[in-house]
PyMOL commands that place a pseudoatom at each C-alpha (Angstrom):
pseudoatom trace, name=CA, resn=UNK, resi=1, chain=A, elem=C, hetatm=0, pos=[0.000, 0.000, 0.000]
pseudoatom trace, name=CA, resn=UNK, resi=2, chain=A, elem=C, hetatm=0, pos=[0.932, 3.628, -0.623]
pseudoatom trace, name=CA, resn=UNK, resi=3, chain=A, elem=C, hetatm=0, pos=[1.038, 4.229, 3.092]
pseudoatom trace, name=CA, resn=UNK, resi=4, chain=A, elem=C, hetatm=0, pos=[3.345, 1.316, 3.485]
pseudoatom trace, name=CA, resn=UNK, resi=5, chain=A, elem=C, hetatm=0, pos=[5.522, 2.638, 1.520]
pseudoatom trace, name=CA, resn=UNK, resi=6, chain=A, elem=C, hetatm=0, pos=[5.215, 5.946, 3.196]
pseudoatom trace, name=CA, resn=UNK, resi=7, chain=A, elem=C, hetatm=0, pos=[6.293, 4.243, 6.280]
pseudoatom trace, name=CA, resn=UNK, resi=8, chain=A, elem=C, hetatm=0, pos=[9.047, 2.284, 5.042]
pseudoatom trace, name=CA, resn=UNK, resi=9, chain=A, elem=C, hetatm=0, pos=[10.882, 5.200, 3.687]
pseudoatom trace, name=CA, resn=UNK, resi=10, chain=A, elem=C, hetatm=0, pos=[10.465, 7.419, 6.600]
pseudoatom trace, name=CA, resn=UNK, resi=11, chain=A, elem=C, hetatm=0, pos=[12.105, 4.464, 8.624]
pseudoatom trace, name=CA, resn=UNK, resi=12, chain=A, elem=C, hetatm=0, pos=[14.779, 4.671, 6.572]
pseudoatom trace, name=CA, resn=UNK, resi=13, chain=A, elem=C, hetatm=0, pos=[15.110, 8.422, 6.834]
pseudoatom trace, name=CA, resn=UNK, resi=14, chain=A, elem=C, hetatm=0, pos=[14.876, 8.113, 10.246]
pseudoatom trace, name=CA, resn=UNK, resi=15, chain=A, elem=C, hetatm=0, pos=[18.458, 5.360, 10.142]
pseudoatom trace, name=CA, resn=UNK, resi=16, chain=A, elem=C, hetatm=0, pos=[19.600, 7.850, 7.797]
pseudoatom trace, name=CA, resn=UNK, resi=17, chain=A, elem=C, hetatm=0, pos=[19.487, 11.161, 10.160]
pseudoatom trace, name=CA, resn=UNK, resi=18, chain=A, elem=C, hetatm=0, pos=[20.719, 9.640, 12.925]
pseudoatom trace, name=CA, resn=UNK, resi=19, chain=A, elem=C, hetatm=0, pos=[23.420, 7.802, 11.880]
pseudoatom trace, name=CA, resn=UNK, resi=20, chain=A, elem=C, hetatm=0, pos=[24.327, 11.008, 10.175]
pseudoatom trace, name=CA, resn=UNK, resi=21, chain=A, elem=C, hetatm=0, pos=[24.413, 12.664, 13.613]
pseudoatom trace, name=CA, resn=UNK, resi=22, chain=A, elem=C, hetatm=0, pos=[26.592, 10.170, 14.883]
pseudoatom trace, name=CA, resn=UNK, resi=23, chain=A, elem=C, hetatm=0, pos=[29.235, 10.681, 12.092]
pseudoatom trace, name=CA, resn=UNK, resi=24, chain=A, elem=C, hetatm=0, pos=[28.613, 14.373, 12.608]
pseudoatom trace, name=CA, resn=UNK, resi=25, chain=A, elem=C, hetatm=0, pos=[28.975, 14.096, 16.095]
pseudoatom trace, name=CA, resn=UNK, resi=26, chain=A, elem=C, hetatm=0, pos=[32.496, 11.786, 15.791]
pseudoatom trace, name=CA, resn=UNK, resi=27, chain=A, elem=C, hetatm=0, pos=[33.561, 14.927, 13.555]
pseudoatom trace, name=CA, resn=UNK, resi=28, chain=A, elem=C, hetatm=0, pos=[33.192, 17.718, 15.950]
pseudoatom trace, name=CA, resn=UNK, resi=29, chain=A, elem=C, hetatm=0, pos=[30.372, 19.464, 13.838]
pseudoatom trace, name=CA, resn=UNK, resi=30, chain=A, elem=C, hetatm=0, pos=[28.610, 21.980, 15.453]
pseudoatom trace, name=CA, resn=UNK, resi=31, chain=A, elem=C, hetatm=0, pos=[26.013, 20.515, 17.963]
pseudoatom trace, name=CA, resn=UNK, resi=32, chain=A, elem=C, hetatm=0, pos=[22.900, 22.403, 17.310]
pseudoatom trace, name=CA, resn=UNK, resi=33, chain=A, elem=C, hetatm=0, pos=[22.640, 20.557, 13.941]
pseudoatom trace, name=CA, resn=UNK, resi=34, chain=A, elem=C, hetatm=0, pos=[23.876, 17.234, 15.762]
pseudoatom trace, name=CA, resn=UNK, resi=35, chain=A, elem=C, hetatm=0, pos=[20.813, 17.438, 18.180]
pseudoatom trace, name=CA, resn=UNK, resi=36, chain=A, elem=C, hetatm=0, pos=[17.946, 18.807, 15.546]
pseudoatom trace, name=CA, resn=UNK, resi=37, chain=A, elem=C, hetatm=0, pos=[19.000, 15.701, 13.768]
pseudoatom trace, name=CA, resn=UNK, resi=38, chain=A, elem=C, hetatm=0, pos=[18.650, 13.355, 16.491]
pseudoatom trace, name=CA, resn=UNK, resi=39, chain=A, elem=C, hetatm=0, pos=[15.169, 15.157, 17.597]
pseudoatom trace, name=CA, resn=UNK, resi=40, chain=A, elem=C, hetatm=0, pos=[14.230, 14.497, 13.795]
pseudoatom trace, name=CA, resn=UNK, resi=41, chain=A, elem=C, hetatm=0, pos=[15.006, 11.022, 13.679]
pseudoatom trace, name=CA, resn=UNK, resi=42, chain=A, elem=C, hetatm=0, pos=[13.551, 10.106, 17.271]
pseudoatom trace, name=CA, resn=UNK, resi=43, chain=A, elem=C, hetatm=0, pos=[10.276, 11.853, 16.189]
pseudoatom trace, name=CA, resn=UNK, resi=44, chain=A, elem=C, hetatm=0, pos=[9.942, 10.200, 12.743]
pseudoatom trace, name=CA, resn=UNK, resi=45, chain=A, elem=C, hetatm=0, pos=[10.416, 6.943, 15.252]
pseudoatom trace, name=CA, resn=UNK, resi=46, chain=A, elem=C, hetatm=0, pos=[7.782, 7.677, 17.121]
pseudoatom trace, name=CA, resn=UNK, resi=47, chain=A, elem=C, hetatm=0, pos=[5.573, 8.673, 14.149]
pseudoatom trace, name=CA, resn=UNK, resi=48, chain=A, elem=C, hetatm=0, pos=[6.145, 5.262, 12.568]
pseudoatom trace, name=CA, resn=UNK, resi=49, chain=A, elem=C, hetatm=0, pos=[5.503, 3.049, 16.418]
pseudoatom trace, name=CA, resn=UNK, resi=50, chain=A, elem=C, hetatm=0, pos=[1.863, 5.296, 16.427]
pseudoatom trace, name=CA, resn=UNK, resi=51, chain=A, elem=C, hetatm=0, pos=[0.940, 4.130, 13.005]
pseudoatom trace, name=CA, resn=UNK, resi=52, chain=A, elem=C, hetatm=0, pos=[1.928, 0.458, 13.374]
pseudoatom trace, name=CA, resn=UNK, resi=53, chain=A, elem=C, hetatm=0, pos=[1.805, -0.406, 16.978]
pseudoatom trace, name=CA, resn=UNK, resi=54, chain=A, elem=C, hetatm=0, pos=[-1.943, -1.775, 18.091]
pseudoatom trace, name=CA, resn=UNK, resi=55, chain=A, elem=C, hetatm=0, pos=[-4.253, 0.365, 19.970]
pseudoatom trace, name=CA, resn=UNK, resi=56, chain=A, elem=C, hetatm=0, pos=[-6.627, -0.682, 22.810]
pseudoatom trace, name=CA, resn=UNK, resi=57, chain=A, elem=C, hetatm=0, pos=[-8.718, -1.919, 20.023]
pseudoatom trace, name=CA, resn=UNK, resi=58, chain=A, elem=C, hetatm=0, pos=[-6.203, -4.368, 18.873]
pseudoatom trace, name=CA, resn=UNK, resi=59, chain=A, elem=C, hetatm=0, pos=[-5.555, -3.048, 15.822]
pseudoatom trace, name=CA, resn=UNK, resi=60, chain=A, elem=C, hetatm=0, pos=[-2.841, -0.929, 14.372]
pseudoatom trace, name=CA, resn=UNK, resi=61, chain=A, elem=C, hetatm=0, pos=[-4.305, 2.888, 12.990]
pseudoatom trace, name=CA, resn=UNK, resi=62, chain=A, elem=C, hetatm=0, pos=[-2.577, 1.792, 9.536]
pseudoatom trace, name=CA, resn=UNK, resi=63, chain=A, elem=C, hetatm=0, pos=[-4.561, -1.667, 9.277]
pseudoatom trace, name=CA, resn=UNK, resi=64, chain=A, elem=C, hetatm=0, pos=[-7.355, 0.531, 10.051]
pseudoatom trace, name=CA, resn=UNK, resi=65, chain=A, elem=C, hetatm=0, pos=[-6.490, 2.963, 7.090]
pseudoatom trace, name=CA, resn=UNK, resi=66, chain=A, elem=C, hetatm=0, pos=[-5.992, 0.325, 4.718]
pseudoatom trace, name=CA, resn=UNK, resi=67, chain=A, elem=C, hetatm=0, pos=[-9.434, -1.136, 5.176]
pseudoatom trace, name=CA, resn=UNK, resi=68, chain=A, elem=C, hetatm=0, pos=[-10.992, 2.298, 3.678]
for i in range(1, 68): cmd.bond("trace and resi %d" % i, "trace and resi %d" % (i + 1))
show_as sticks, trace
zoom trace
């Protein structure tokens, strides 16, 4: 699904931001952009966990989505 996809890419920018803040980081660069990274990463994270993980319901918002 289109959403899937959605997902799957933000994961990957997610891995992508904050293993560029780590190299950053290991290279002295200058620490506001370190941490806005990190924050970035850590929130698309979280983003991901609420559209995947299962509510009280038992069912995950995107399995939700995809039966529209």
């Amino acid at each position: 699904s289109d959403l899937g996809a959605v997902l799957s890419v933000l994961v990957l920018l997610a891995i992508a931001m904050l293993v560029g803040a780590f190299f950053l980081w290991r290279r002295g660069g200058p620490r506001r952009q370190i941490v806005l990274m990190v924050i970035a990463g850590v929130v698309a994270i979280i983003n991901v966990a609420i559209w995947t993980l299962p509510t009280a319901s038992g069912e995950a918002p995107l399995a939700q989505m995809q039966k529209r």
